[in-house]
N, C-alpha and C positions, 0 to 999 in steps of 0.2 A: 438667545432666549433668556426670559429672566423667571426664577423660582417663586412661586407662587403658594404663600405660607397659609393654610385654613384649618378652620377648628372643626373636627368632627367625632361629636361626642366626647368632648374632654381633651380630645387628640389631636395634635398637629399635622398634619398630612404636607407637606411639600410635591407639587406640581410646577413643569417647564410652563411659563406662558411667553409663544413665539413672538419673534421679533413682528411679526402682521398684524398681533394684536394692538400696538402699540398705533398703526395709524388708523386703527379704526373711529377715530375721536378725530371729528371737521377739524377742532380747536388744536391738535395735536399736528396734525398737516400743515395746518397754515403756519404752523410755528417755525415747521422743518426750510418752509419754502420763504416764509421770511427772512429765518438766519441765512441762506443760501443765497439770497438777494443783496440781504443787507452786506456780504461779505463780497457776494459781485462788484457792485457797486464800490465798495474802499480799495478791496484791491486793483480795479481799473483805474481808477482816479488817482491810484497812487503812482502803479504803473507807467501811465502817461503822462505826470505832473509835470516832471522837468521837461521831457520833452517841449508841453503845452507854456510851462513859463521861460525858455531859450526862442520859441516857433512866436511867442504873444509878445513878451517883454523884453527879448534879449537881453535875459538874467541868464547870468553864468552860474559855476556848479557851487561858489560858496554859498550866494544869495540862496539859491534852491534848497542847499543842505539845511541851513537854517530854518528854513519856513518850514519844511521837513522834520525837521527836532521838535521844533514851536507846535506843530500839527501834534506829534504822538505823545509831547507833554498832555496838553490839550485831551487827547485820547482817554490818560491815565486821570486825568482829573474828572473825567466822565464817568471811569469804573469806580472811581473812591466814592462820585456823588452818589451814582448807584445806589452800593452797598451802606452810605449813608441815607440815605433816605428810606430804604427797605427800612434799617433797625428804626426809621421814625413812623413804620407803618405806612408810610406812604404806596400805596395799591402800584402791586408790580405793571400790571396794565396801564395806569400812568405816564413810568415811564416808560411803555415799550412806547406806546403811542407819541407820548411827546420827542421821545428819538427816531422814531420814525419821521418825526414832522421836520423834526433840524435836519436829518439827512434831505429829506427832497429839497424844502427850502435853498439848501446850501447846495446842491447838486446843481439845480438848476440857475442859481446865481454866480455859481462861477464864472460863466461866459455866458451872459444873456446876450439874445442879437437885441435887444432894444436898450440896451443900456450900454454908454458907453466906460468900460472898467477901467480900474489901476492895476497896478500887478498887488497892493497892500489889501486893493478889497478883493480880490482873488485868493489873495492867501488867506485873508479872513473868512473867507467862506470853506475854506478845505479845513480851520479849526473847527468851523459850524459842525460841518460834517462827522470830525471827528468825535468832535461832543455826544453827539448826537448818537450815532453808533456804539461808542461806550458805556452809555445810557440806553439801551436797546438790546444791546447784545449780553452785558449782563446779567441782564432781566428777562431774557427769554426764557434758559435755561430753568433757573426753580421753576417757574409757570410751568413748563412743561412736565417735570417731573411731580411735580403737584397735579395736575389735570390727573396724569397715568393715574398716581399712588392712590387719591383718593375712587376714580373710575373702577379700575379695576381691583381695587380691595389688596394692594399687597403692600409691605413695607416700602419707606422712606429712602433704605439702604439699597434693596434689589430694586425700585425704579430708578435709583440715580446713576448707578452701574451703567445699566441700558441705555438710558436718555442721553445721559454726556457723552457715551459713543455714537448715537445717530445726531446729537446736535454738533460734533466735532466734524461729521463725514459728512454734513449739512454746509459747514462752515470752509471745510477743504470743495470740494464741491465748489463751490461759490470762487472759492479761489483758484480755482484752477481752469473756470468756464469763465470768467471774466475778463480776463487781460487777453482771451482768446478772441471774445466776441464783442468786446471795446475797441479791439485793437482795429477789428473789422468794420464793425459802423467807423472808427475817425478816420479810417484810410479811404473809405467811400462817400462819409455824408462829413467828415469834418466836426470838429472837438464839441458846438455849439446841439448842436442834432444830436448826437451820442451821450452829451449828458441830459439832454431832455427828455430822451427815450430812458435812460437810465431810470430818473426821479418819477417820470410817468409811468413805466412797471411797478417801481413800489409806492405810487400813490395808489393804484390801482389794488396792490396787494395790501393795502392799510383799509381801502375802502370795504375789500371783502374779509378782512379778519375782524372788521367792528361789526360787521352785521353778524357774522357768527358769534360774535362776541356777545351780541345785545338777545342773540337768538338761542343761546344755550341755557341752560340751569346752572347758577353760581355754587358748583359745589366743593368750594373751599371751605364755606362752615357747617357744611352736612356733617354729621354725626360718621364717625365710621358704622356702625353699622347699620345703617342707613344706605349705605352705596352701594349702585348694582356693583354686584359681584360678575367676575370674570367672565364667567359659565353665560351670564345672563345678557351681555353683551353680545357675546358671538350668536346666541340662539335669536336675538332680535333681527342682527345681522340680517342673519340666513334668511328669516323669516320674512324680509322685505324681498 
């Protein structure tokens, strides 16, 4: 639960607001099951790389290390653009979307059945990916804690406590159902099937978070007090 700070009559009052209130916000949801996807999706593909480049290319374990190292540079270069482009203003929404976009692109170009690959454009598509997840995942996180704070009327400091714990158990999550249920589609449908199903759940899930996205009220530059408050959420809630 996160403490829920309000003036009354001059006075401060401190109130629990539950972890439940937190997904009552479409925009909040989708964020949870985005990061959970997005993290499916890298840890399968990481999972199964070697394997997929020893099984494709008959590349041994130095080549693979390398394209490996080259991938999670690539990674890091995606978290710095991130957080460089935030301090340029550039709309966090931006990049989730645009990392959303390089993850599919690059999911699904790993191993197209219509294309005939290299193992170099292979590897270049698992930096795609990387990029692109770097660029996505650490931009989810403020979004969301932004959505909370300003939704539900409470401090910066008590929604980021919250959030970075449901968006951590969102991201383990992901990592823990993925190389379960990767492992399972490429032992039955084979490496080409399993990453298409992969990039086609989160096109699918980019399709349904733009439409909430375009379907909400942008209230990043609402006034705080202007924002429904806590109390007023839950009584809408109900009231549906």
């Amino acid at each position: 639960a996160v403490v829920s700070t309000q003036s009354t009559g001059g006075e401060e009052q401190s109130g629990w607001v539950p972890v439940s209130a937190m997904f009552i916000l479409p925009i909040v949801v989708m964020g949870m099951i985005t990061e959970t996807l997005i993290s499916m999706i890298i840890n399968t593909i990481e999972s199964f790389y070697p394997n997929f480049f020893l099984e494709r290319f008959n590349k041994q374990e130095g080549y693979i290390g390398t394209v490996m190292a080259i991938a999670g540079v690539i990674y890091c270069v995606g978290t710095i653009l991130a957080g460089y482009l935030g301090d340029m203003k550039v709309p966090r929404k931006a990049m989730i979307f645009g990392g959303m976009g390089l993850i599919i692109i690059g999911t699904i170009f790993i191993d197209p059945s219509f294309l005939k690959i290299t193992d170099k454009w292979a590897a270049f598509m698992l930096c795609v990916v990387n990029l692109g997840s770097g660029l996505a995942q650490i931009s989810i996180l403020p979004c969301l804690i932004l959505q909370f704070q300003f939704r539900a009327g409470i401090s910066r400091e008590e929604s980021s406590c919250q959030m970075s714990g449901l968006y951590r158990a969102a991201y383990f999550t992901g990592a823990f159902f993925g190389p379960i249920i990767g492992g399972a589609l490429i032992g039955k449908l084979g490496y080409q099937i399993c990453f298409a199903i992969l990039a086609g759940t989160l096109g699918l899930n980019l399709i349904i978070l733009w439409i909430i996205e375009l379907s909400r009220p942008h209230t990043v530059d609402v006034p705080l007090e202007k924002v429904q408050p806590y109390e007023n959420i839950l009584s809408n809630v109900e009231a549906r």
